[in-house]
Residue, then its C-alpha position, 0 to 999 in steps of 0.5 A: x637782155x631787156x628787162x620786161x618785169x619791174x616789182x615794187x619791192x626791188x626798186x630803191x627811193x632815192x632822196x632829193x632836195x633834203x628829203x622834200x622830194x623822193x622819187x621811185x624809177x618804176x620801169x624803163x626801156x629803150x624809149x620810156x620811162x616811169x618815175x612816181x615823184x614824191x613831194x611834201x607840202x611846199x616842196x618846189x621842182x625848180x624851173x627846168x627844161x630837157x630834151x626829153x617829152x614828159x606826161x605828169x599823172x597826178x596821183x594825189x596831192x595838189x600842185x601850181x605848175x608854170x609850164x613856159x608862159x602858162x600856169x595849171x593846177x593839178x589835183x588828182x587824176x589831172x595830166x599835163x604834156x610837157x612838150x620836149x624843150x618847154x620850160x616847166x617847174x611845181x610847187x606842192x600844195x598839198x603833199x602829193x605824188x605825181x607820176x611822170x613819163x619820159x620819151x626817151x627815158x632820162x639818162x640822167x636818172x639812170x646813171x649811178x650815184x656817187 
């Protein structure tokens, strides 16, 4: 059955990078995905890329991302379209948080920990 209600209060922070980083999954379906990203001042997210489309929200904070060739700085408020593929990494400058979405949703994040 297709869960529809996601509360605050029954969804688990997980701990990356020694605590420079967190991340709540905030809902999934079958095509997307939300997770709100926590970062502490200077906290990097390494060079990467996947298959999946990503939209970043930034919540509050202040972020360089490099997005392939280009470069943006994100404040609050401000979005940026990661396109399937693209190679993309964040520096924290300010302790921030970020809301990201994916289409289709990372498996990767789904899967249990262990």
């Amino acid at each position: 059955m297709a869960r529809f209600f996601f509360g605050e209060s029954e969804i688990e922070r997980e701990i990356l990078d020694a605590g420079a980083l967190s991340r709540k999954i905030k809902a999934h379906g079958e095509k997307s995905m939300i997770v709100e990203v926590f970062f502490s001042k200077n906290a990097i997210g390494a060079f990467h890329s996947h298959p999946h489309e990503q939209l970043t929200y930034c919540l509050e904070g202040s972020f360089d991302f490099a997005l392939g060739k280009e470069s943006f700085r994100l404040g609050p408020g401000d979005s940026l379209l990661i396109p399937s593929g693209v190679g993309h990494g964040v520096l924290c400058l300010a302790e921030g948080r970020l809301l990201d979405m994916f289409s289709p949703p990372r498996e990767d994040f789904l899967a249990p920990r262990g």
